[in-house]
N, C-alpha and C positions, 0 to 999 in steps of 0.2 A: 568425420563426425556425422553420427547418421541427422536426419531432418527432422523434426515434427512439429504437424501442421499444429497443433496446442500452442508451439511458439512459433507461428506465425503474424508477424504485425505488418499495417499498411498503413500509407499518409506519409506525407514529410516529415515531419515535425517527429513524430516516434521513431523514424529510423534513423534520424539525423539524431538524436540520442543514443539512439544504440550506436551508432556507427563511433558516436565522438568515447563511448562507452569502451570499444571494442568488442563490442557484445554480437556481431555479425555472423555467420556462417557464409550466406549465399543471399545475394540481393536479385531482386524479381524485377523489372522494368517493363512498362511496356515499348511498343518501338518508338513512340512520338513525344519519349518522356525527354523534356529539353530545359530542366531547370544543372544551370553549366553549376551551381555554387556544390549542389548535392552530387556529380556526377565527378568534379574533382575530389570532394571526400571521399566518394567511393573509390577513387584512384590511388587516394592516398597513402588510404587504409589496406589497398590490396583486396578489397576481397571478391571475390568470383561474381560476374553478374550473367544471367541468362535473361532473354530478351523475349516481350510476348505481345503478340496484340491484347488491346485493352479490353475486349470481350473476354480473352479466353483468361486476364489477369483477374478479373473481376470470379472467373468461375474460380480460380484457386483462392480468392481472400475472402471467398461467398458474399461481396459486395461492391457495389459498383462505386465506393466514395473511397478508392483506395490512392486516388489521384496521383494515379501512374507507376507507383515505386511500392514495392515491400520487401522484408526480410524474415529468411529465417533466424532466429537465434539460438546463442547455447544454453543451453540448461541453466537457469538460473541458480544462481551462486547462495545458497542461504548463509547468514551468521551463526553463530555461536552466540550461543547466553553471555558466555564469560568475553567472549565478545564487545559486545554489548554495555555488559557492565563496565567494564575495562574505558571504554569509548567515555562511559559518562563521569569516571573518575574526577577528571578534570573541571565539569561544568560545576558550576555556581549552584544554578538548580535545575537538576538533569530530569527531563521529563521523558517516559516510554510510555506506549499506548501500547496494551492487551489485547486483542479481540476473542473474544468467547464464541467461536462459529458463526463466525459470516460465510455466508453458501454461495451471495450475490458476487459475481467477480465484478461489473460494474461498480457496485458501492465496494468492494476493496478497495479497487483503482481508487475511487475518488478520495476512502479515505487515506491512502499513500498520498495523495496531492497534495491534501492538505497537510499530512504528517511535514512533507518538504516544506511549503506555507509555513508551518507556523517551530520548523527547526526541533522535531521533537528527535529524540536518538535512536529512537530504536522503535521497531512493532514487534510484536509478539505472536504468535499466532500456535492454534496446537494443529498435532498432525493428522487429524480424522474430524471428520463434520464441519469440516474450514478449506474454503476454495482455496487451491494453491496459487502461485505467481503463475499467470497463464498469459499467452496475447492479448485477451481481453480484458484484463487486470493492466498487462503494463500500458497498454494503448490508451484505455478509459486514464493511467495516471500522468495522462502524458509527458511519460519521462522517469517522470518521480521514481519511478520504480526503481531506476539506476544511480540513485543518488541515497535512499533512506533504508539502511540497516532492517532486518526484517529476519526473524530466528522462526523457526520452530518445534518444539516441545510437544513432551510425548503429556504431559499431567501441567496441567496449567496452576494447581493448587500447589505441587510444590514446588512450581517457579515461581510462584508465588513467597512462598516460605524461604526460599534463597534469596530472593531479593528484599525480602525485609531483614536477613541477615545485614545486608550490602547497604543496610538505611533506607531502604524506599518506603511511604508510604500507599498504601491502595486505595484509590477513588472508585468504586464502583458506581455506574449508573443504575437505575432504576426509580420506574416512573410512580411507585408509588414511597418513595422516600420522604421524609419529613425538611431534608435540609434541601435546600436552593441550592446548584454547582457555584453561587456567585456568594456562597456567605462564607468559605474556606480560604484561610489563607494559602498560597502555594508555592510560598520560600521553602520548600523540602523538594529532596530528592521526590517524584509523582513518578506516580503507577497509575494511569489511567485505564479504567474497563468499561470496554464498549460490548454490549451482547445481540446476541446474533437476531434478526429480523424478527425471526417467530417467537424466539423463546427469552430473549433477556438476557441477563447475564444469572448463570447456574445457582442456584440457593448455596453452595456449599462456599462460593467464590464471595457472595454476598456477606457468610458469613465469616468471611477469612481478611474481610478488608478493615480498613482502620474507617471509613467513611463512605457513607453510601449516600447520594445524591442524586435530586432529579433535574431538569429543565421544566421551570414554570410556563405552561402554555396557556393561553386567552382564550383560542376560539372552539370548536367541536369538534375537535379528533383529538384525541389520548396520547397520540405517540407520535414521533418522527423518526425519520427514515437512519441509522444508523450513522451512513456518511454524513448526512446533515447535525446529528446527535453532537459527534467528533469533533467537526468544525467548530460547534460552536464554544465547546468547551475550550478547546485548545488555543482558539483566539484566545479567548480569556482569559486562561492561565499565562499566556504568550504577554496578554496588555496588561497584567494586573499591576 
């Protein structure tokens, strides 16, 4: 299986998930790397390691906080809708999160983190103007990424329309909504939508949803940061 540096990840903690994953190809070391717990899982596990001084490991992970160890991985594995859906059959009230083009792999990652935090089933994501699963997506989610369902769709409107086939309702966000995310009840099947940095979530998806709500904010900026957006909803729906 060939390598690429895209899915390249470094640190213990993200490899030691991939590893317990199987998600490995070839693990990186440098020669002075001496934690014995991560060095039997990589015996465990089998998988190929080549050895580097820590200057020259830092030149392959283009940073020096790689703290000794990384790996390549395989190609990350996406779901299916029917997937997905399938998965949520069973729950009480099955909650998926949308994203309408996030570009940031950073704030992917983090909202994957949170997806695991708060047990949502599924992300959504479409195939063009939406950062893929990359090292910096799974690293930023430390971990999560190997744990939380994650599909991508070519038209998010009519995943959309499928899923309200399947019972879901759609929560869209935006900032200039009249409803509070905290005055909704969220015993149904939720379809949460979170939109992209610059631009929101799409007028056509806004118009396509059962509820469109904002985050009331106090102080002098308009808007927060997507992954922060996420979070906070999700707790919510998670404590209601």
């Amino acid at each position: 299986m060939s390598k690429n540096e895209n899915l390249l990840i470094y640190g213990k903690n993200p490899v030691k998930e991939a590893l317990n994953k199987g998600n490995c190809i070839e693990i990186l070391v440098s020669y002075d790397f001496s934690d014995t717990n991560l060095i039997s899982l990589i015996e465990e596990k089998g998988v190929p390691v080549k050895r580097y001084k820590p200057s020259d490991l830092a030149n392959i992970c283009k940073s020096i906080n790689h703290q000794g160890i990384a790996a390549y991985l395989k190609p990350f594995c996406y779901a299916s809708l029917e997937e997905i859906i399938t998965h949520t059959k069973k729950k009480e009230h099955p909650l998926i999160l949308m994203l309408d083009g996030i570009e940031d792999p950073q704030n992917f990652g983090a909202i994957i983190r949170s997806c695991d935090a708060f047990s949502v089933d599924g992300i959504i994501i479409k195939k063009n103007n939406q950062v893929d699963v990359n090292a910096t997506v799974i690293k930023t989610s430390a971990g999560a990424a190997n744990y939380v369902k994650i599909c991508k769709v070519t038209n998010l409107n009519n995943t959309i329309n499928e899923l309200k086939k399947n019972g879901f309702w759609i929560v869209s966000t935006d900032g200039n909504a009249e409803t509070s995310y905290n005055e909704i009840k969220y015993n149904m099947p939720t379809v949460v939508v979170i939109g992209s940095e610059g631009f929101g979530v799409s007028p056509l998806i806004i118009a396509n949803s059962d509820f469109v709500v904002r985050i009331p904010m106090l102080g002098h900026v308009n808007s927060l940061n997507a992954s922060v957006a996420a979070g906070i909803i999700l707790s919510h729906i998670r404590n209601f």
